[in-house]
Rosetta silent file (secondary structure, phi, psi, omega in degrees, C-alpha in Angstrom):
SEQUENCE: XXXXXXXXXXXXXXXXXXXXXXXXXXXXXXXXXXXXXXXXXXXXXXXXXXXXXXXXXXXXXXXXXXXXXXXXXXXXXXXXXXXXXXXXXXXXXXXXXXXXXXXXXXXXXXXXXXXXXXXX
SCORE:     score description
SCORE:     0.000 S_00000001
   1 L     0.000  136.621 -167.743 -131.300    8.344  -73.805 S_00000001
   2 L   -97.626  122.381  174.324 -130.035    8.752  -69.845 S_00000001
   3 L   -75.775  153.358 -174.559 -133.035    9.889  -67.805 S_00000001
   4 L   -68.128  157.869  169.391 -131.882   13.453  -65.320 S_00000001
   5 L   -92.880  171.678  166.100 -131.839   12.473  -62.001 S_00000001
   6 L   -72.727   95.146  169.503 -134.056   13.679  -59.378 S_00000001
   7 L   -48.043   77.204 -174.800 -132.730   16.823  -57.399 S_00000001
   8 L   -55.073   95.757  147.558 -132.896   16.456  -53.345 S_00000001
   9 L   -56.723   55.619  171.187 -133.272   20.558  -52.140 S_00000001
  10 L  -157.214  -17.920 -169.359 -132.456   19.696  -48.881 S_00000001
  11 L   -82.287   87.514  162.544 -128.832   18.290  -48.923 S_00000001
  12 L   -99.868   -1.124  174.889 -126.195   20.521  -47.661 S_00000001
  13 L   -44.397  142.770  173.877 -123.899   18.360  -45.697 S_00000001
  14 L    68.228   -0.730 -172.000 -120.332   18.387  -47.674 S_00000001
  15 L  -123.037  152.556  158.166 -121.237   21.126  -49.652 S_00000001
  16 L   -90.603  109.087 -161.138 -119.910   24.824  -49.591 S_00000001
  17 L   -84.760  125.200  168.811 -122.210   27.821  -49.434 S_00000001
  18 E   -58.884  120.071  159.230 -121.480   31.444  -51.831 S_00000001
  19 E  -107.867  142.718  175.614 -121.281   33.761  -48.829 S_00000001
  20 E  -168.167 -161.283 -164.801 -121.672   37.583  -49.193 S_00000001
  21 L  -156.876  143.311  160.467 -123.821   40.334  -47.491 S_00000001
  22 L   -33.290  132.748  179.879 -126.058   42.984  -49.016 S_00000001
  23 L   -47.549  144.972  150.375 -124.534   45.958  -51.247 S_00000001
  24 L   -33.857  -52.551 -156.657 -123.528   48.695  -49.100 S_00000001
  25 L   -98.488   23.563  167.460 -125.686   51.089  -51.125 S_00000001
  26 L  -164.771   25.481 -176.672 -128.402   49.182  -50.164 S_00000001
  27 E  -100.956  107.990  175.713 -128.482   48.275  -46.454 S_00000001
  28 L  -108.597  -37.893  159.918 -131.141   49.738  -44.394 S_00000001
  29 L  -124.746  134.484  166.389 -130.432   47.788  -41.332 S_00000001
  30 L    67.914 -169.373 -165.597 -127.135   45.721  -40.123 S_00000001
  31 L  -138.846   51.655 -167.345 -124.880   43.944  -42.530 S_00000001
  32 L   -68.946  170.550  178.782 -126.182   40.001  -42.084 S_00000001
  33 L   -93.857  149.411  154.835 -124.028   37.508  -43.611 S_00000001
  34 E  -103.888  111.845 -172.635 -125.721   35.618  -46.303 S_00000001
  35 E  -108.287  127.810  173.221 -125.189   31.489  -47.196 S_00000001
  36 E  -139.584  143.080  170.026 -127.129   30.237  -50.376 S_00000001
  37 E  -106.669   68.348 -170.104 -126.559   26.750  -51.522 S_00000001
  38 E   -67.447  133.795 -166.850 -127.524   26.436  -55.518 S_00000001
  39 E   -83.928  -62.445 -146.654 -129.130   22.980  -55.829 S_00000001
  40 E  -165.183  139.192 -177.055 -129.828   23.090  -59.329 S_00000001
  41 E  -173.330  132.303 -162.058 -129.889   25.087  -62.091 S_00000001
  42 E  -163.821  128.040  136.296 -131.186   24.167  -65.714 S_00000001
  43 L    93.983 -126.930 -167.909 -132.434   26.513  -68.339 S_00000001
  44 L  -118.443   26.088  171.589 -133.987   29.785  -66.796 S_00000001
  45 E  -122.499  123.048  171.008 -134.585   28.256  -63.332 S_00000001
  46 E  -127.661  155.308 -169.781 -132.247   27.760  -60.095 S_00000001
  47 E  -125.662 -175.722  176.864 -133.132   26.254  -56.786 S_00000001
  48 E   144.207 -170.172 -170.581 -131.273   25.908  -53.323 S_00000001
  49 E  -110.829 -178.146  175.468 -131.252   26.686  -49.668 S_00000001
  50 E  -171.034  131.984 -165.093 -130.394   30.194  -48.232 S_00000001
  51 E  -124.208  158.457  172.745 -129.839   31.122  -44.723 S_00000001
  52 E  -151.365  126.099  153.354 -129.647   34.932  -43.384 S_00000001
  53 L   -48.995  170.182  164.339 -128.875   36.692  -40.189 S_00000001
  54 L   -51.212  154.021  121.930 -131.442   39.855  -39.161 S_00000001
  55 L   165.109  174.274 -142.458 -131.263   42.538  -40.947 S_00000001
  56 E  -139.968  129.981 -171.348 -132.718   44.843  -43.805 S_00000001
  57 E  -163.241  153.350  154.629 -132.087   46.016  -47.416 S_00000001
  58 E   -59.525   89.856  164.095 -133.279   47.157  -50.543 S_00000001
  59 E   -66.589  133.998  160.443 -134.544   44.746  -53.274 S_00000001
  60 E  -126.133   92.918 -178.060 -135.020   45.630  -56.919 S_00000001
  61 L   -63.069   81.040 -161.297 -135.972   42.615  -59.096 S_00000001
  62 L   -35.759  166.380  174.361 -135.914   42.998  -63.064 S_00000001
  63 L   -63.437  -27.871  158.853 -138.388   42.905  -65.006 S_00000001
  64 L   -93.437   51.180  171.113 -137.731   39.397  -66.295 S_00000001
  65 L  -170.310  164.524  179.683 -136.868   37.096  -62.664 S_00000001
  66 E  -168.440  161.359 -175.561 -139.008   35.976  -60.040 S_00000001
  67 E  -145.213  117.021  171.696 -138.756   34.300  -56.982 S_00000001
  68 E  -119.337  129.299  164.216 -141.140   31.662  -55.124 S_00000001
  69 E  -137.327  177.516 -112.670 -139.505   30.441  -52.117 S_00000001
  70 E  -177.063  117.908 -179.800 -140.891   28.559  -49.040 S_00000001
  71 E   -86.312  145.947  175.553 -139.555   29.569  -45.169 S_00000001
  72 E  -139.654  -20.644  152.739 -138.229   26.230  -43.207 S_00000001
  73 E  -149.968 -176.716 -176.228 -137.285   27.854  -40.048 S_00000001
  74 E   111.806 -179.188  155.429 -137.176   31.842  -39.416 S_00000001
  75 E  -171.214  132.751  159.540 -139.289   34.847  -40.259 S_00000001
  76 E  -100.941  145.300  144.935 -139.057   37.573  -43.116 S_00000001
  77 E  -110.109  139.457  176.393 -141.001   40.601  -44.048 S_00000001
  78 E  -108.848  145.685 -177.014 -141.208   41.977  -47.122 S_00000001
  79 E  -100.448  165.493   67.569 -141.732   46.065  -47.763 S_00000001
  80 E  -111.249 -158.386 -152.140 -143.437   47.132  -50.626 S_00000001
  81 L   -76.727   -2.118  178.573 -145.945   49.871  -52.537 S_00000001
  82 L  -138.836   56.403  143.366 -148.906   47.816  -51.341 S_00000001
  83 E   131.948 -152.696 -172.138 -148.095   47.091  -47.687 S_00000001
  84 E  -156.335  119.872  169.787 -146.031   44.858  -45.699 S_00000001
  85 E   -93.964  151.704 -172.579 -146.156   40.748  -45.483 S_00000001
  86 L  -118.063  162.190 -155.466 -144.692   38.501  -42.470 S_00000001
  87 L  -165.095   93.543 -174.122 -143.300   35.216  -43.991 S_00000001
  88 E  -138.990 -168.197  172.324 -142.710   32.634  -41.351 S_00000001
  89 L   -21.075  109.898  177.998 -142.210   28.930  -40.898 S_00000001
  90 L   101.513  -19.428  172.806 -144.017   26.733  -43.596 S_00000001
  91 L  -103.895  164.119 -174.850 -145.401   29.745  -45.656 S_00000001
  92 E  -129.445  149.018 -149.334 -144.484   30.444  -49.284 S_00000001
  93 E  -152.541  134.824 -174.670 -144.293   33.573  -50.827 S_00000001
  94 E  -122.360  121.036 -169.217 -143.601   34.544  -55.104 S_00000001
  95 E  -115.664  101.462 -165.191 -141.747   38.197  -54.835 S_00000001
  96 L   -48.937  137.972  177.592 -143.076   39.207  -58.197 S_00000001
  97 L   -55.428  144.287  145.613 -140.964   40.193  -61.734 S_00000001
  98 L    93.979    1.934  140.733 -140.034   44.118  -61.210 S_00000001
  99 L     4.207   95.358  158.212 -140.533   44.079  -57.433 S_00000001
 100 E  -140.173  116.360 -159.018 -139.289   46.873  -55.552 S_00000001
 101 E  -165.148 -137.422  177.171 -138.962   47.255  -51.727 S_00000001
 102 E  -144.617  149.647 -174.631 -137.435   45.831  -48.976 S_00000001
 103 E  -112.248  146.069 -175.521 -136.452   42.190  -47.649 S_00000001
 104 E  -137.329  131.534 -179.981 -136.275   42.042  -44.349 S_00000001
 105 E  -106.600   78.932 -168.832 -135.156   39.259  -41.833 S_00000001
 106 E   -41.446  -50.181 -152.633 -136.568   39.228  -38.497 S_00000001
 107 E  -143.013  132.965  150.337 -135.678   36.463  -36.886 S_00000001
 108 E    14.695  142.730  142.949 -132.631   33.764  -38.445 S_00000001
 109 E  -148.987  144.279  164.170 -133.889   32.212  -41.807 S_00000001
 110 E  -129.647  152.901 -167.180 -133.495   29.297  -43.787 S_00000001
 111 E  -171.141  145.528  168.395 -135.524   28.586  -46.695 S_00000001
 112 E   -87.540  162.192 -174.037 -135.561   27.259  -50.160 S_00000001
 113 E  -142.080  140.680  143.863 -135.772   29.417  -52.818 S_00000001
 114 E   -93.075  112.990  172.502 -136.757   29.126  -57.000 S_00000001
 115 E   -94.805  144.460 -167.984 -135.514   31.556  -59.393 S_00000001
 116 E  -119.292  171.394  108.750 -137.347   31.753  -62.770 S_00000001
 117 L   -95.795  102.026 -154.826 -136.044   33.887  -65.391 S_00000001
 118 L   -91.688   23.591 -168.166 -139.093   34.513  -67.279 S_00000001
 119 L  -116.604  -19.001 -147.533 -137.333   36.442  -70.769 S_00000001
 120 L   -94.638    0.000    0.000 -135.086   33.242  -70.650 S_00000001
C-alpha cells in the first residue's frame, strides 16, 4: 500500500491560477479579477490559495458547502443577516452551509481557503 503524500498549501511558483471575476448579476462594487490556485482536492474537500482585487458581490452558498479559510495578507468583510465581520491578516473565518450576503474585499487579499461539501 503507497502512503498519499503530504500537501504543501503554500506552493504557487510554476503553477497556473483559474482566473475569472464575479457574475455580472451579482457585483455590487467593481469587477476585481480573481486567481485561486486548487492545492488539493480529495473526496468532498478542496484546498488552495486565492488572491482578489477590492471589490464587492453577492454570495449564496448551498445548503450542503462550507468554507473555512484563513487571511495571509489583505482584509475582507463579510455582509450578512446578523451583522458585518472584518477578516484581516492571520484571522480565520468558516462562512457557514446556506450563507447568504456579501463578500467583500477591502484591501488586496490572499488567503487559503477549504471547501467541504458536507452532502458529499
Amino acid at each position: 500500500m503507497t502512503t498519499p503524500n503530504i500537501v504543501l498549501i503554500d506552493a504557487t511558483a510554476g503553477r497556473e491560477p483559474a482566473l475569472d471575476q464575479p457574475r455580472a448579476d451579482r457585483r455590487v462594487q467593481g469587477a476585481p479579477q480573481r486567481r485561486t490556485w486548487t492545492l488539493h482536492e480529495a473526496g468532498p474537500m478542496s484546498a488552495g490559495i486565492w488572491e482578489c482585487e477590492p471589490g464587492r458581490w453577492r454570495i449564496v452558498f448551498p445548503a450542503g458547502r462550507q468554507e473555512y479559510f484563513h487571511v495571509l495578507q489583505g482584509r475582507v468583510r463579510l455582509h450578512g443577516p446578523a451583522g458585518t465581520v472584518d477578516i484581516g491578516p492571520g484571522q480565520g473565518a468558516v462562512i457557514p452551509p446556506g450563507f447568504e450576503g456579501e463578500f467583500e474585499v477591502v484591501e488586496a487579499v490572499r488567503k487559503h481557503f477549504v471547501f467541504v461539501d458536507v452532502n458529499a
